[in-house]
C-alpha positions as CSV (number, residue, x, y, z in Angstrom):
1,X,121.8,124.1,111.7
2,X,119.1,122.8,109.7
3,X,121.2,123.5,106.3
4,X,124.9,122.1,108.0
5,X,123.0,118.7,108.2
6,X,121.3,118.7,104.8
7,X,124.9,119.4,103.8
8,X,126.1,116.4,105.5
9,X,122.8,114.4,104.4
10,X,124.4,115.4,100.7
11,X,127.4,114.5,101.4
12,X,127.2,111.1,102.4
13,X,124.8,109.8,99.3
14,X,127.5,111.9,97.1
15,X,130.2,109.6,98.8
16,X,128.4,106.4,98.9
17,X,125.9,106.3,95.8
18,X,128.2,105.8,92.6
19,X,130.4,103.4,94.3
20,X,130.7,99.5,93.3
21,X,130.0,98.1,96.4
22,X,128.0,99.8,99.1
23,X,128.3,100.5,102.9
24,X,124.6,98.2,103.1
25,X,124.8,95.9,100.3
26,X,121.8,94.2,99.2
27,X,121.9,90.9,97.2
28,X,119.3,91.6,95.1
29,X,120.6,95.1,93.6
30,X,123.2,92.7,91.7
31,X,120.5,91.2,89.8
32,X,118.7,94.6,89.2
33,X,121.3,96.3,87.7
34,X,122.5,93.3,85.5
35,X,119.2,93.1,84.1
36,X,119.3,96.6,83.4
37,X,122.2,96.4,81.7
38,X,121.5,93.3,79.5
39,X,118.5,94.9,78.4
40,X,120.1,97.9,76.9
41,X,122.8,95.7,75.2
42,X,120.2,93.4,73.6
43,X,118.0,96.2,73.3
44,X,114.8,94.5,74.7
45,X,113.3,98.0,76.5
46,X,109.9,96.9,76.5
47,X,110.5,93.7,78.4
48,X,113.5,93.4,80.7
49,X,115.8,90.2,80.2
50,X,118.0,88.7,82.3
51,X,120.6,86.2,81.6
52,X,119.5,86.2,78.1
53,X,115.9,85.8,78.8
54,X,112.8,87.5,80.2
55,X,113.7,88.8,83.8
56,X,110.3,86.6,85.7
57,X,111.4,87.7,88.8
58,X,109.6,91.8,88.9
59,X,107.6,94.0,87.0
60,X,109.7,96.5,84.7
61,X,109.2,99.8,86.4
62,X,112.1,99.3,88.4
63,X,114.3,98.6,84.9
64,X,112.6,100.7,82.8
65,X,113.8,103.8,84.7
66,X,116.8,102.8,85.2
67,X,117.5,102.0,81.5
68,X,116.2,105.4,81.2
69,X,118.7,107.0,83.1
70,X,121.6,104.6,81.9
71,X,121.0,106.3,78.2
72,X,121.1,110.4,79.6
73,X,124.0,110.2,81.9
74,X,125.8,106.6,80.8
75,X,126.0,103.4,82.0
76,X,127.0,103.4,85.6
77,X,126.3,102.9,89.2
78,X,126.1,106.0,89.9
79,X,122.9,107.0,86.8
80,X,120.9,103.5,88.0
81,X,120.8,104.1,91.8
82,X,119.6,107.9,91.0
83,X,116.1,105.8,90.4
84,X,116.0,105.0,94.1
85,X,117.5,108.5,95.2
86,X,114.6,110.6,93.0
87,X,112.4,108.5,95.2
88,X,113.8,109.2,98.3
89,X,113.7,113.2,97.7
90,X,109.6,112.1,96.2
91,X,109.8,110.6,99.8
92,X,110.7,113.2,102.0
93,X,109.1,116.2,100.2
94,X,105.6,113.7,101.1
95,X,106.6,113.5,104.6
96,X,107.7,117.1,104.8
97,X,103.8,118.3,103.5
98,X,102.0,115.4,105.6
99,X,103.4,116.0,108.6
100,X,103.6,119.7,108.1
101,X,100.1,119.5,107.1
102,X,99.2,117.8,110.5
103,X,101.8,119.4,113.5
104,X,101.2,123.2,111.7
105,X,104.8,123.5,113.3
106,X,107.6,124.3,111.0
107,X,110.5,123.6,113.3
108,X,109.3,120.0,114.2
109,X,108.6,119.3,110.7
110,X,112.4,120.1,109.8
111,X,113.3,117.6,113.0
112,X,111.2,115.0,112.0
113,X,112.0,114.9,107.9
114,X,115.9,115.2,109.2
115,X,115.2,112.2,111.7
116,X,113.7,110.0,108.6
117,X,116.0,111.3,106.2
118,X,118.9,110.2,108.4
119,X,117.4,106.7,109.6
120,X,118.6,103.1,108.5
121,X,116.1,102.9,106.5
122,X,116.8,106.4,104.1
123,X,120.6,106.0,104.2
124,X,120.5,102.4,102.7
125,X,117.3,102.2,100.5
126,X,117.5,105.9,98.8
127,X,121.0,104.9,97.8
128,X,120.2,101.6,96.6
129,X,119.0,100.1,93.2
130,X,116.1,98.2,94.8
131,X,112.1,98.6,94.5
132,X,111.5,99.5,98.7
133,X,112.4,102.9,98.3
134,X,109.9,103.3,95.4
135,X,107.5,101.2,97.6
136,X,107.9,104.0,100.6
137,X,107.2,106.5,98.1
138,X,103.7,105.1,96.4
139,X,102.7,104.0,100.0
140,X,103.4,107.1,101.5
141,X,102.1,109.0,98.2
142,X,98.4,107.6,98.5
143,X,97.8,107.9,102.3
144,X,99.3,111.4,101.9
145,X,96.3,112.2,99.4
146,X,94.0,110.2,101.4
147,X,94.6,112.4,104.2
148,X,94.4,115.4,101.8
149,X,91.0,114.1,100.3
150,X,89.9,114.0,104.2
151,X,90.8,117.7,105.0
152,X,89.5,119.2,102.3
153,X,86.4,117.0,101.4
154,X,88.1,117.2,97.7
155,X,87.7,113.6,95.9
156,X,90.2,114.7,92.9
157,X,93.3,113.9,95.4
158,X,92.2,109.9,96.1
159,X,91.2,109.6,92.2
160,X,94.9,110.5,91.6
161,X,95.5,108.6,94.4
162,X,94.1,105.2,93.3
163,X,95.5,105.5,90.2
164,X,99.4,106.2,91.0
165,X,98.9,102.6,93.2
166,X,98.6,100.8,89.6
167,X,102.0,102.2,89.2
168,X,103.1,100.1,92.6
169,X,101.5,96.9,90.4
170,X,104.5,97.6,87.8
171,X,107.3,97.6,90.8
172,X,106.3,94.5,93.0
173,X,103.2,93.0,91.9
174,X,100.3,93.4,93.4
175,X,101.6,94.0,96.8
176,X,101.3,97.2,97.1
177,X,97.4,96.9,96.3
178,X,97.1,94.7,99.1
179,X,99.0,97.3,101.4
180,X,96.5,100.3,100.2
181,X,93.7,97.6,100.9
182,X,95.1,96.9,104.5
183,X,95.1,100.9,104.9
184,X,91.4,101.5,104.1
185,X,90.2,98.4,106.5
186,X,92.5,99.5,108.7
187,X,90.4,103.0,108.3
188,X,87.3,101.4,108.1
189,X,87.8,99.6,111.1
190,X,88.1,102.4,113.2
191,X,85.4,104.1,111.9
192,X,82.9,101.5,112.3
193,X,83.6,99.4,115.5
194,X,83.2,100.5,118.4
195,X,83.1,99.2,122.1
196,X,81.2,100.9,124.7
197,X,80.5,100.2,128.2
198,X,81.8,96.8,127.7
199,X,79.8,96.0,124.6
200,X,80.9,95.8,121.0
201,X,79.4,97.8,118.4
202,X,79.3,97.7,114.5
203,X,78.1,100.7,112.7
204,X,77.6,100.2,109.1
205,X,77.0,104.1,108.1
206,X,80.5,104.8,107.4
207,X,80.4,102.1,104.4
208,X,78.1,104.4,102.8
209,X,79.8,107.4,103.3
210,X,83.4,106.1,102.3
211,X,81.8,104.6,99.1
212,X,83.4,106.8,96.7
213,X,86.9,106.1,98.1
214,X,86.1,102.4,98.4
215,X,84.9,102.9,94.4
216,X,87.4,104.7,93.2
217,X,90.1,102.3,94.5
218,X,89.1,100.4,91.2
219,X,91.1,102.8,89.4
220,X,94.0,101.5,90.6
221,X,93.8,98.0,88.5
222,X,93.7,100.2,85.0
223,X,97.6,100.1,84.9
224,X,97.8,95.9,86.1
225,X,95.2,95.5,83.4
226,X,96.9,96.8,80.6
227,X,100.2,95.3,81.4
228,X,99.0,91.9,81.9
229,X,97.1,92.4,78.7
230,X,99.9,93.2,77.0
231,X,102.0,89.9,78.1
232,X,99.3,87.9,77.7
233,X,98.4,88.9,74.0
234,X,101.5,90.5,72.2
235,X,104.2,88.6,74.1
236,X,105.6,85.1,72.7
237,X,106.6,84.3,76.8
238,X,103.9,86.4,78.6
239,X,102.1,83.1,79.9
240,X,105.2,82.0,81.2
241,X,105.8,85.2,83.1
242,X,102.8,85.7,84.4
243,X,102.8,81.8,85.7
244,X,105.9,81.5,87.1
245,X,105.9,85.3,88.7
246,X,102.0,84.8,90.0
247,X,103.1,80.9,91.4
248,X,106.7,80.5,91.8
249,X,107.7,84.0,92.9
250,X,105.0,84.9,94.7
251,X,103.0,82.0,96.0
252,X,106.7,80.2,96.8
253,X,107.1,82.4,99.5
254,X,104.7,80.2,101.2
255,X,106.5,77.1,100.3
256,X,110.0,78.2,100.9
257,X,112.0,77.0,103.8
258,X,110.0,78.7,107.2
259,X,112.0,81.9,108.7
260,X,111.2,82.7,112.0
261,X,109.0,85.6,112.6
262,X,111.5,87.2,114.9
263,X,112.9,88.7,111.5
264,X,109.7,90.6,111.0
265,X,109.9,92.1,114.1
266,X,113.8,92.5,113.9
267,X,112.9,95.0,110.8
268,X,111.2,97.9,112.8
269,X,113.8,97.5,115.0
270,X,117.0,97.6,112.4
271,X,115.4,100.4,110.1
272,X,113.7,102.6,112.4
273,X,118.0,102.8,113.7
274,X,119.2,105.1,115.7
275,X,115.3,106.5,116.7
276,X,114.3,103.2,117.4
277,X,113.9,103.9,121.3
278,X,111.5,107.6,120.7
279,X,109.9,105.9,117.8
280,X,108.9,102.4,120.4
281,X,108.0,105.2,123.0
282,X,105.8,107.2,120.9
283,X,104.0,104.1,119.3
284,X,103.2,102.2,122.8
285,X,101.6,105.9,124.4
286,X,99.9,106.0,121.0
287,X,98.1,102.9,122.3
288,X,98.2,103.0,126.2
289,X,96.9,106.4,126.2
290,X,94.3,107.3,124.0
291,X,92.8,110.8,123.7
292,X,89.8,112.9,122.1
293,X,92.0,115.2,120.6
294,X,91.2,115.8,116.7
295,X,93.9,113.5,115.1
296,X,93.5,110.7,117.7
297,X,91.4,108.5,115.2
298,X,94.0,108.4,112.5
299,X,96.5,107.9,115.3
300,X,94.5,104.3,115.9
301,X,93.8,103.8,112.2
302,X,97.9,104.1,111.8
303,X,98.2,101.9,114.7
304,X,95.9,99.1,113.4
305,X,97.6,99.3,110.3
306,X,101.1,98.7,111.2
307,X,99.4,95.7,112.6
308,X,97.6,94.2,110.0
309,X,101.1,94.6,107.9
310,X,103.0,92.9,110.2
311,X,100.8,90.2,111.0
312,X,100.7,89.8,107.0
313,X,103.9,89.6,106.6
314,X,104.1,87.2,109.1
315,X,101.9,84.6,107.3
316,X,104.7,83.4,104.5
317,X,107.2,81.3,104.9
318,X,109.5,84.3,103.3
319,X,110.6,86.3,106.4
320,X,112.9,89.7,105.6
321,X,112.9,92.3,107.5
322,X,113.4,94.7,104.7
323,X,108.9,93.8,104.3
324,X,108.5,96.0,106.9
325,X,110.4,99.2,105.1
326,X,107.4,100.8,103.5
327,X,105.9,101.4,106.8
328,X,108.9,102.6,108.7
329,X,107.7,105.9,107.8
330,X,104.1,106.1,109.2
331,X,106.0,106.0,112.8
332,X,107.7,109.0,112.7
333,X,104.3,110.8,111.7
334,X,103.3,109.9,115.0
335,X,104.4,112.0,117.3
336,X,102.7,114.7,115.0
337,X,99.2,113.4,115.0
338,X,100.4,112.6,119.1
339,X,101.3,116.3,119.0
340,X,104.1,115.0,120.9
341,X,107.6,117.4,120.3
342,X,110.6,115.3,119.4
343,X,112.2,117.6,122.4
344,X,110.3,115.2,124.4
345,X,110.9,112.1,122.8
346,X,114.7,112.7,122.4
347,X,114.8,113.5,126.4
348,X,113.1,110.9,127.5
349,X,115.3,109.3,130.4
350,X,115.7,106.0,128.0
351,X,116.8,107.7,125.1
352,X,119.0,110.4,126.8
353,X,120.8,107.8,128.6
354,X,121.6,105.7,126.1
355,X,123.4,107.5,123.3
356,X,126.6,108.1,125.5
357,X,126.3,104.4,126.0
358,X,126.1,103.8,122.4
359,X,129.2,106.1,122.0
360,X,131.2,104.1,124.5
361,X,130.4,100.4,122.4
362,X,131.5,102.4,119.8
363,X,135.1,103.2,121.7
364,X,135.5,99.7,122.5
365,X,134.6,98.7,118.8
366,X,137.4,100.9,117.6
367,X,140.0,99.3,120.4
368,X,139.5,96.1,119.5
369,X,139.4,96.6,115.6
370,X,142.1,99.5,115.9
371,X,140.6,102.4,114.3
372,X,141.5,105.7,115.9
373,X,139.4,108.0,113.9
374,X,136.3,106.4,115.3
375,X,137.8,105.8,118.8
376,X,138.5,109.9,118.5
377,X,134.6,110.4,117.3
378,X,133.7,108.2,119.9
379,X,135.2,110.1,122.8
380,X,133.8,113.7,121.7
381,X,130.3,111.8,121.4
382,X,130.6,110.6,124.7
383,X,132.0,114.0,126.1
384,X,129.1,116.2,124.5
385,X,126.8,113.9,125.5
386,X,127.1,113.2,129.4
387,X,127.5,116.9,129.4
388,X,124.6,118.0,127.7
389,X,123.5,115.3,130.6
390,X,124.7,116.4,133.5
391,X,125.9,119.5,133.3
392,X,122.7,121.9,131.7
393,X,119.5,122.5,132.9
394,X,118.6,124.3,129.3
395,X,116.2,121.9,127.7
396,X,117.1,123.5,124.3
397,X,120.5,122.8,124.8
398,X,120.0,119.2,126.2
399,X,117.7,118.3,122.8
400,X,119.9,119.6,120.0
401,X,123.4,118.3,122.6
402,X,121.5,114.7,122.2
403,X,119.9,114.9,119.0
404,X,123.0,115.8,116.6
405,X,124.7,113.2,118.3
406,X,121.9,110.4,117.6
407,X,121.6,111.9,114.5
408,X,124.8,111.2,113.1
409,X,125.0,107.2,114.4
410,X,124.0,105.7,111.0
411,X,126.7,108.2,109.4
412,X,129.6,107.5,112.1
413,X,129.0,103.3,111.0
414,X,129.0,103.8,107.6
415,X,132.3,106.6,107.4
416,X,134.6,105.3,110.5
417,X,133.8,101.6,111.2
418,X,132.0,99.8,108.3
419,X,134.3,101.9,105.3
420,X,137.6,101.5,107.0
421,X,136.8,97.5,107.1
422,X,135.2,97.0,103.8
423,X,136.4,94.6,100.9
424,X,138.7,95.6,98.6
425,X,137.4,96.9,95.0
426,X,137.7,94.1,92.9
427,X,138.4,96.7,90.0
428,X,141.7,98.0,91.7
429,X,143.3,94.5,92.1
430,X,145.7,94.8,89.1
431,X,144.0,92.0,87.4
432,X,144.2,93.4,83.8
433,X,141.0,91.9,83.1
434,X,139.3,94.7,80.4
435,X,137.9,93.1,77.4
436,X,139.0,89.6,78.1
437,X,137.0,86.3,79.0
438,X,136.4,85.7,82.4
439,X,135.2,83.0,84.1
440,X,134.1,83.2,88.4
441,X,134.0,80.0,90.4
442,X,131.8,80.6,93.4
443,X,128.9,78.3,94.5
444,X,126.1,81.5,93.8
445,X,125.6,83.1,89.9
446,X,124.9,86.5,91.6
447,X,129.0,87.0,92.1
448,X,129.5,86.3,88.6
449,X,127.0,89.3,88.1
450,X,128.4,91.2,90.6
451,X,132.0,90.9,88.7
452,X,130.5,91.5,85.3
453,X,128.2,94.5,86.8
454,X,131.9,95.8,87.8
455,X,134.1,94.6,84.2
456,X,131.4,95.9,82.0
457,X,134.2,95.5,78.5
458,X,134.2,91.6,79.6
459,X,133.0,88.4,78.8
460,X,131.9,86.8,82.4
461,X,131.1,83.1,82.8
462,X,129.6,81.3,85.7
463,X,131.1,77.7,87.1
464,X,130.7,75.8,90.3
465,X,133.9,75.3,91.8
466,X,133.4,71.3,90.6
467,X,132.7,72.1,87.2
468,X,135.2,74.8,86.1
469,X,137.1,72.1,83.7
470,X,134.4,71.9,81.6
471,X,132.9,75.4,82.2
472,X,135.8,77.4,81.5
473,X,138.2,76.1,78.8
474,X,137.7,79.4,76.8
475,X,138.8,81.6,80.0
476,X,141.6,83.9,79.7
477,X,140.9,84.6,83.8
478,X,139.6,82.8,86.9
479,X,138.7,84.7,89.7
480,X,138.3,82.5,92.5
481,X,135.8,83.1,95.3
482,X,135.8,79.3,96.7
483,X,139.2,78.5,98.8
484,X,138.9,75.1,98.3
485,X,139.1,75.0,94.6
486,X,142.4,73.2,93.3
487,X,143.7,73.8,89.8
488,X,145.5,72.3,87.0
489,X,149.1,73.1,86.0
490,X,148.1,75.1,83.0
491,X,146.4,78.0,85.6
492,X,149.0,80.5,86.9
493,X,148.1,82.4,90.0
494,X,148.6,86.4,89.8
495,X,147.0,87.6,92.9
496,X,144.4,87.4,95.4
497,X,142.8,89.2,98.3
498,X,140.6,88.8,101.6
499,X,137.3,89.8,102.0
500,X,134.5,88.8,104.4
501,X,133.0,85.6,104.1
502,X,129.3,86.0,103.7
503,X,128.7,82.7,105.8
504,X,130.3,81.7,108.7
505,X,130.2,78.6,110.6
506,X,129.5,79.9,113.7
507,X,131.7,77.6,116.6
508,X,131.6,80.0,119.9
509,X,134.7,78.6,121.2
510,X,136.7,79.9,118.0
511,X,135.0,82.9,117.2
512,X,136.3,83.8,121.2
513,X,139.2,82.9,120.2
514,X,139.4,84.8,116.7
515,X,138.1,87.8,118.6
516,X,140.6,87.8,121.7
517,X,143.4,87.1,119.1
518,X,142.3,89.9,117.0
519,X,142.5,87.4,113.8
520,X,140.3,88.6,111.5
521,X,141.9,85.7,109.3
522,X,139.0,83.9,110.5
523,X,136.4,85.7,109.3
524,X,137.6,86.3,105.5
525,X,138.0,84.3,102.8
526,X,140.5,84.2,99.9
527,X,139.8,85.5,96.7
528,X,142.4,84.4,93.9
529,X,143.4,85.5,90.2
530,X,144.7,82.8,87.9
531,X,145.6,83.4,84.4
532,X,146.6,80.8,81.8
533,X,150.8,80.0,82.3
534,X,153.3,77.2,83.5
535,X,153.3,77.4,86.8
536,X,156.0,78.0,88.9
């Protein structure tokens, strides 16, 4: 069983990783790759550029390997989003030994690696040219030889430790510093405060004996060092880089229009998808019922520390739930420092329950929005399920008749409902575009990345759908992504499309309407194709 759904695991990145636009989009990946990209055609290695100057926005790890694998395999999808995908297998080969390490149980190891490796969380940020999945590797990476340093009283694993955090420096700044930091106060916390028969205790002993870890920690700022050193002293724009990165990027967060907090706590929910409900279960007895069993203190050090990171990320202005994705992980390692069997968790009366329900929004999704292959996949989920239910008394049977099911949620939305409804390639749109001048009127730069990411032999320009006149006399192509753009007599239009609008202005009474009509009008936009002509 173990292999058929490490098959399927393979199958689905094969399906999904090389292609254009993904099942889970992020914004941000446009940017990355672009940058990429422009850096090898300039040939600037050393310091990324973007848009023809120094990429402010991140540190160059991220780029730099995927430069690196751009230049072995090619420029494409496909060789830049293996960056993210080495990390993920980095990931769960970690999570494999940790939690091996801890349950001493091979079979719940394999269930709990195939329960991360198929959460929201895996399927969209291993596949995905963006810095989280590298962030769940590093973070994972140095509590993994934390723990390590712990069991075997071996300081060699925490100097190695420290140091791979510097690397974290070059992906997001010093972020992932201040997550390690959380961890060992977090751990130190624990260790030293205590509350006994009412009263509240402070021990300062365990300072003293967790001084080499707390020391050795400084090894992590040789990396930062020398790569501020070098933009400071041997770069024309370092300065500028560092300012705008250290203030704007970073310290704008604060300053930036206030998100609500909700979104914070939307994140565990969304990426912990479709264990959300064992995961919840498993973390609230984790702190209603403590125990003296050997593991129960890094149970509460774990606890404290998906605190503290939350309530961090809840201090900015900056509020996406994505922040939350490097710590996703330390939840399902719970249950094996609980030693708590997922054949618990999954048959819990919540969970159990609720995946036939699931299976039944499903049906109805695939009604309304007529797709009968997931209306057919919905049916045989609900019929194993209420069966496994209702008509076996075999625990064995009931765990693996639920957990395959909830296993393959994530899979089922990306294959049979988001896939069927996704826009169309903008590459397969007859459009005739290679090696000519384009120019894309939208109201965001990032689409005119996006297309050029996509038409890598053409010239792409950015206007405003006000500006285009003056932006794009050279243009031998507009692409059009704003409807209300009117042109002169000169443009010709070949073709255009529908695809999603990324905003919507949100009246109840017409999206009711929109819904119960089935119009799906409503909800898209028109993308047109003009070329220079006469009009007809």
């Amino acid at each position: 069983m173990f292999f058929i759904l490490f098959l399927i695991l393979s199958v689905i990145f094969a399906a999904s990783i090389g292609v254009p636009d993904l099942i889970f989009p992020q914004g941000d990946e446009i940017m990355h790759i672009r940058s990429i990209r422009e850096s090898l055609d300039l040939g600037s290695y050393t310091l990324p550029v973007l848009s023809g100057l120094p990429n402010p926005y991140k540190p160059p790890l991220l780029f730099w390997l995927g430069m690196f694998f751009d230049r072995i395999f090619g420029v494409s999808y496909l060789s830049e989003r293996l960056v993210s995908f080495f990390f993920g297998i980095g990931t769960l080969v970690l999570f494999y030994k940790l939690y091996f390490s801890i349950s001493k149980s091979s079979k719940e190891t394999k269930i709990a690696t195939f329960t991360f490796a198929f959460s929201f969380l895996s399927l969209k940020f291993f596949g995905i040219l963006m810095m989280e999945g590298a962030m769940v590797f590093f973070t994972l990476l140095y509590v993994f030889l934390f723990y390590q340093t712990k069991k075997t009283k071996n300081l060699s694993y925490i100097v190695w430790g420290s140091f791979f955090v510097g690397f974290g420096y070059l992906l997001k700044g010093p972020i992932l510093h201040i997550y390690i930091v959380l961890f060992l106060l977090s751990y130190l916390y624990i260790r030293m405060v205590r509350v006994r028969k009412g009263k509240f205790q402070i021990s300062f002993y365990p300072l003293n004996e967790e001084k080499p870890i707390l020391l050795l920690f400084s090894l992590s700022l040789i990396i930062p060092i020398l790569w501020i050193s070098y933009l400071y002293l041997f770069t024309s724009s370092g300065k500028e880089l560092l300012r705008f990165f250290f203030i704007t990027e970073n310290m704008g967060k604060f300053y930036a229009a206030n998100q609500s907090g909700l979104r914070i706590w939307g994140g565990w929910l969304l990426y912990t998808i479709p264990f959300t409900i064992p995961l919840l279960h498993s973390f609230y007895l984790s702190v209603k019922k403590t125990s003296n069993k050997k593991n129960q203190s890094f149970v509460m050090v774990i606890v404290v520390f998906l605190v503290l990171v939350t309530v961090f990320h809840l201090l900015p202005n900056r509020k996406d739930p994505y922040y939350v994705t490097p710590f996703v992980v330390f939840l399902f390692l719970i249950p094996a420092l609980k030693k708590e069997s997922w054949e618990t968790l999954i048959l819990s009366h919540f969970n159990k329950y609720s995946i036939p329900i699931i299976y039944f929004l499903f049906a109805v999704i695939a009604v309304v929005l007529r797709l009968p292959v997931l209306f057919a996949i919905s049916l045989f989920g609900i019929i194993i399920t209420l069966s496994v239910i209702f008509a076996t008394k075999d625990n064995k049977f009931q765990f693996y008749g639920i957990f395959i099911p909830q296993l393959l949620l994530v899979p089922i939305t990306m294959m049979f409902l988001l896939r069927p409804m996704s826009d169309p390639d903008i590459t397969k749109q007859n459009i005739n575009a290679d090696g000519k001048e384009i120019c894309v009127i939208a109201e965001n730069p990032w689409t005119a990345m996006d297309v050029q990411n996509k038409f890598k032999n053409s010239k792409v320009n950015f206007a405003l759908p006000l500006t285009y006149k003056e932006t794009c006399g050279n243009a031998e192509i507009l692409i059009n992504f704003h409807e209300d753009t009117t042109f002169t007599e000169n443009w010709k239009k070949e073709t255009f499309w529908f695809q999603w609008k990324q905003h919507l202005n949100l009246n109840s009474d017409q999206v009711i309407r929109a819904v119960r009509g089935m119009n799906k009008r409503f909800f898209q936009s028109e993308v047109s194709v003009w070329s220079k002509g006469e009009k007809l």
